[in-house]
C-alpha positions in Angstrom: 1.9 17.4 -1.3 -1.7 16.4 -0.4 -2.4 15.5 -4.5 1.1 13.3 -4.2 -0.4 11.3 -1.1 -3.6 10.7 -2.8 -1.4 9.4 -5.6 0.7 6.5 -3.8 -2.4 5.5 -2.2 -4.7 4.6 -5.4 -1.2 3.0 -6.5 -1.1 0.8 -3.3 -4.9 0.3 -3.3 -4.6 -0.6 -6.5 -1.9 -3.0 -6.1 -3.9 -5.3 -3.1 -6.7 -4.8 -5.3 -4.4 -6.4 -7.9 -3.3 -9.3 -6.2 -6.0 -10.6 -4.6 -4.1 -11.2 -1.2 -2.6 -10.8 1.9 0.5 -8.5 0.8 3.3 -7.3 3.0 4.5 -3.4 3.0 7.8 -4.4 1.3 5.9 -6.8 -1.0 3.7 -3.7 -2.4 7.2 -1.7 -1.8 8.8 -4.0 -4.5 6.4 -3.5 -6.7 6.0 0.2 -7.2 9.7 0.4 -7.2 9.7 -1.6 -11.0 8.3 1.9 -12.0 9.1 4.3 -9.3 12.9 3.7 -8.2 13.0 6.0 -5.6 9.8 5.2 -3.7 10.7 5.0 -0.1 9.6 2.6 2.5 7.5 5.1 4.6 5.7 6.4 1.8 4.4 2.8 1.4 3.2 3.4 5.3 2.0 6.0 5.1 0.0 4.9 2.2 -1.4 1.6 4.3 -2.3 3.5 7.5 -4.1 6.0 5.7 -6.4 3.2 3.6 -6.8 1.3 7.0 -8.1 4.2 8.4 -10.7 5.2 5.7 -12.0 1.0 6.1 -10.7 0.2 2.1 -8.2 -2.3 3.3 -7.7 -4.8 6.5 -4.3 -5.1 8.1 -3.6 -9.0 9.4 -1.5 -8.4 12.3 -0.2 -11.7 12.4 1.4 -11.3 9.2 2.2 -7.9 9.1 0.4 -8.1 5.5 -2.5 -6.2 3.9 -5.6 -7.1 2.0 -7.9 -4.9 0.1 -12.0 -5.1 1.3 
């Protein structure tokens, strides 16, 4: 389970990395589901809190949206 974690995170890493931008949970959510249908919505969470913790990506309250550092 721990190797499947690692996994959606580079894939959300690597979509704010992608874009550039502020991106929302749902926004990154959208995206993984053109190649993963049944990604869920907390797996997308879980993905973001764990990158905000480890400093790779910044979290714009305001927005709710993300951004790679």
């Amino acid at each position: 389970m721990a190797k499947r974690a690692a996994n959606w995170t580079a894939e959300v890493l690597e979509i704010l990395v992608q874009r550039g931008t502020y991106v929302t949970a749902y926004g990154i959510l959208d995206e993984l589901r053109a190649t993963h249908k049944k990604v869920a919505p907390m797996t997308v969470y879980r993905a973001l809190s764990a990158l905000v913790k480890e400093g790779r990506i910044q979290r714009l309250e305001s927005l709710n949206a993300f951004l790679a550092t």
